[in-house]
PATOR-802518 format. One record per residue (C-alpha): residue in one letter; x, y, z. Coordinates in steps of 0.02 Angstrom, whole numbers, plus 50000, padded with zeros to 5 digits. Each point is the difference from the previous one (the first is absolute). Example, Ala and Ser with C-alpha at 12.3 -4.5 7.8 and 13.67 -1.06 7.14 Angstrom:
<rs>
<r residu="A" X="50615" Y="49775" Z="50390"/>
<r residu="S" X="50069" Y="50172" Z="49967"/>
</rs>
This chain:
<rs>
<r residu="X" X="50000" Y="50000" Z="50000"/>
<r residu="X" X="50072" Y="50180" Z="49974"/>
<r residu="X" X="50044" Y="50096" Z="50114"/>
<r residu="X" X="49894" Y="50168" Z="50003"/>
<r residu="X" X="50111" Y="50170" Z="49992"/>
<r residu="X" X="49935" Y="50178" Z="50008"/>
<r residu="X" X="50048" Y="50088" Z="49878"/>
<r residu="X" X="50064" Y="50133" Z="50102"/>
<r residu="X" X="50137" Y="49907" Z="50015"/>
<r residu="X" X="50042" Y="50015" Z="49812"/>
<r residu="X" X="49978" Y="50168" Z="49985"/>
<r residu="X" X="50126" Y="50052" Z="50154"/>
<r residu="X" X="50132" Y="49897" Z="49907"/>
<r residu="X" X="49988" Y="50104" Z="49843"/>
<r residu="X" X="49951" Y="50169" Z="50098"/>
<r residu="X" X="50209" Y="50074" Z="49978"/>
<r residu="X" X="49947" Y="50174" Z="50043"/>
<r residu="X" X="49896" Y="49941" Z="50169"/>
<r residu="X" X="49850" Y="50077" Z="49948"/>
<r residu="X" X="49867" Y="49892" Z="50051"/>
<r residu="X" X="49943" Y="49963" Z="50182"/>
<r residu="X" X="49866" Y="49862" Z="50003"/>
<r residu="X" X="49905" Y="49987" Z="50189"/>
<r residu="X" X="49851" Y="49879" Z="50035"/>
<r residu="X" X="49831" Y="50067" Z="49990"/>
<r residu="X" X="49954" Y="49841" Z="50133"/>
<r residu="X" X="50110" Y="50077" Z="50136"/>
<r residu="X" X="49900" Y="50147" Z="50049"/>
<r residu="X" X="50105" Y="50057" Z="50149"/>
<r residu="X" X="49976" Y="50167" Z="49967"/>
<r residu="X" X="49867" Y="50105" Z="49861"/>
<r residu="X" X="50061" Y="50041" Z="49821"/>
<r residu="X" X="49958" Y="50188" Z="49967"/>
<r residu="X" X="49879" Y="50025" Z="49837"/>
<r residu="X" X="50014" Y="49816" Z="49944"/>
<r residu="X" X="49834" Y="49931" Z="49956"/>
<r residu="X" X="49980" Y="49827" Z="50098"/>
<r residu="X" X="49862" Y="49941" Z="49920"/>
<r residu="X" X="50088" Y="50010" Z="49822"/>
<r residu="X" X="50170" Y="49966" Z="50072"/>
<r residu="X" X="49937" Y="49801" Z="50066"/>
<r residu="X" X="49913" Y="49992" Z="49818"/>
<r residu="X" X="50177" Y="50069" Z="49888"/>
<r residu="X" X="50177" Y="50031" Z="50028"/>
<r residu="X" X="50023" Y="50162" Z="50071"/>
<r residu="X" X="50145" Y="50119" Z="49969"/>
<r residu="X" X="50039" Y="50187" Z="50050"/>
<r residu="X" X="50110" Y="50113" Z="49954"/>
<r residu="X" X="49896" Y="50195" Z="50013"/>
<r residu="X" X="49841" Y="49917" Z="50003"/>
<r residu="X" X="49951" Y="49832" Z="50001"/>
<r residu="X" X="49988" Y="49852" Z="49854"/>
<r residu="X" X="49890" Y="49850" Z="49975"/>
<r residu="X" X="50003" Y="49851" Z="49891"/>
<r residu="X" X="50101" Y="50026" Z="49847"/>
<r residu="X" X="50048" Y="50170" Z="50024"/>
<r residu="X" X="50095" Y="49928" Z="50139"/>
<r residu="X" X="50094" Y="49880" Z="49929"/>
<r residu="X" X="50055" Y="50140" Z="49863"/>
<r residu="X" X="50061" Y="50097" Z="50105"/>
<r residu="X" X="50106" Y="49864" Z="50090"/>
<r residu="X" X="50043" Y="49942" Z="49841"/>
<r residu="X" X="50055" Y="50154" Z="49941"/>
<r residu="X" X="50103" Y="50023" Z="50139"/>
<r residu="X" X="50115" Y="49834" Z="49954"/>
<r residu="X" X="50153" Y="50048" Z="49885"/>
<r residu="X" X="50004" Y="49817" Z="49935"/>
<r residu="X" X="49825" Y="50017" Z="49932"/>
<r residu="X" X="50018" Y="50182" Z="49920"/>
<r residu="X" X="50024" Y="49912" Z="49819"/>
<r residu="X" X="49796" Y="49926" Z="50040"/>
<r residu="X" X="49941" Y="50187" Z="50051"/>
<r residu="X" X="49909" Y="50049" Z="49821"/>
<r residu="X" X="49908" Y="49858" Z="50022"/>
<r residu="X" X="49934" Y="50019" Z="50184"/>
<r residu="X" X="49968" Y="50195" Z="49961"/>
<r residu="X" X="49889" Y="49945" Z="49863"/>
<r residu="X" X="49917" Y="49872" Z="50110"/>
<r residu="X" X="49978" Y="50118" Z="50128"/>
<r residu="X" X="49938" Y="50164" Z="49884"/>
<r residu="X" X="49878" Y="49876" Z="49924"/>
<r residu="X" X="49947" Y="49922" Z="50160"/>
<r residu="X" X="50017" Y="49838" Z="49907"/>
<r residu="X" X="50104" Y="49945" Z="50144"/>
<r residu="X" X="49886" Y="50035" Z="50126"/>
<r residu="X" X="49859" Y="49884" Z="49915"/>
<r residu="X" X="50137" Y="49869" Z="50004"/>
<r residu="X" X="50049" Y="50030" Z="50168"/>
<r residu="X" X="49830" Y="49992" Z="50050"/>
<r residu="X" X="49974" Y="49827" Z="49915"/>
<r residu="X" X="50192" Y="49929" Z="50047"/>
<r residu="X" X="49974" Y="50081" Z="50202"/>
<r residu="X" X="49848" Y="50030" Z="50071"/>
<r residu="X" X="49909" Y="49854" Z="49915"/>
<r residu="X" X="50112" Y="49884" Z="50074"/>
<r residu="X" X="49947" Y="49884" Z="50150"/>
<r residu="X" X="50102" Y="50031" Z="50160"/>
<r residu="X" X="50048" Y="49835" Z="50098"/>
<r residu="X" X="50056" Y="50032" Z="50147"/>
<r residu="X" X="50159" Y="49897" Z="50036"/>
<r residu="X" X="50160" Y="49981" Z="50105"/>
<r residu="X" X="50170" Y="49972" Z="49928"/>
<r residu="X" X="50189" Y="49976" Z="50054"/>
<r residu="X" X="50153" Y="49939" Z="49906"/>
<r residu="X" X="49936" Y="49819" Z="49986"/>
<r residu="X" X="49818" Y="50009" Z="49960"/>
<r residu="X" X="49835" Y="50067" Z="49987"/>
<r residu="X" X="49849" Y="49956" Z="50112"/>
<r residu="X" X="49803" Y="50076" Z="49992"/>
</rs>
C-alpha cells in the first residue's frame, strides 16, 4: 500500500527562496484574522494581502516556486479563465475525505 504524503512536503523542497509557510487549518490554537472558515475547510486557503481560495491559491503558491516558473503561462491562463477553478472544484472539493492514521509503516482507518 502507498504511503500517503502531503504535498506540502513537495513544495518546501522546491520553495529555494522560502516563500511559502503552510500551517494546519485543524490546529486552531489561536483565530486567523479575515480568513473565511467556512471556505477555508471546503478549499485550500492562501494569503498574501488578502486571502485565496481554491485555485487561486494554489497559483499563487505555484507562482511562488522558481522550479515551476517555465509552467506559469499556463496556470495564469487557468486562473484568468477560471478554468482551473472548475477543475479544482471537481479534482478537491468533490473528493471523499477518509479519515485515517498513518506512520512510516502503514496506514490504518
Amino acid at each position: 500500500m502507498p504511503t500517503l504524503h502531503p504535498i506540502h512536503e513537495d513544495c518546501k523542497k522546491i520553495d529555494w527562496l522560502d516563500q511559502v509557510e503552510f500551517r494546519s487549518l485543524r490546529e486552531r490554537g489561536q483565530a486567523i484574522k479575515g480568513i473565511d472558515m467556512v471556505l477555508a475547510e471546503k478549499q485550500m486557503a492562501s494569503y498574501t494581502t488578502t486571502w485565496a481560495y481554491g485555485y487561486e491559491s494554489i497559483f499563487r503558491i505555484l507562482a511562488t516556486l522558481p522550479l515551476l516558473w517555465p509552467l506559469f503561462p499556463a496556470l495564469w491562463f487557468l486562473n484568468i479563465t477560471k478554468i482551473g477553478q472548475g477543475i479544482y472544484i471537481q479534482l478537491a472539493v468533490n473528493r471523499k475525505i477518509i479519515p485515517i492514521h498513518c506512520d512510516n509503516d502503514s496506514c490504518n482507518i
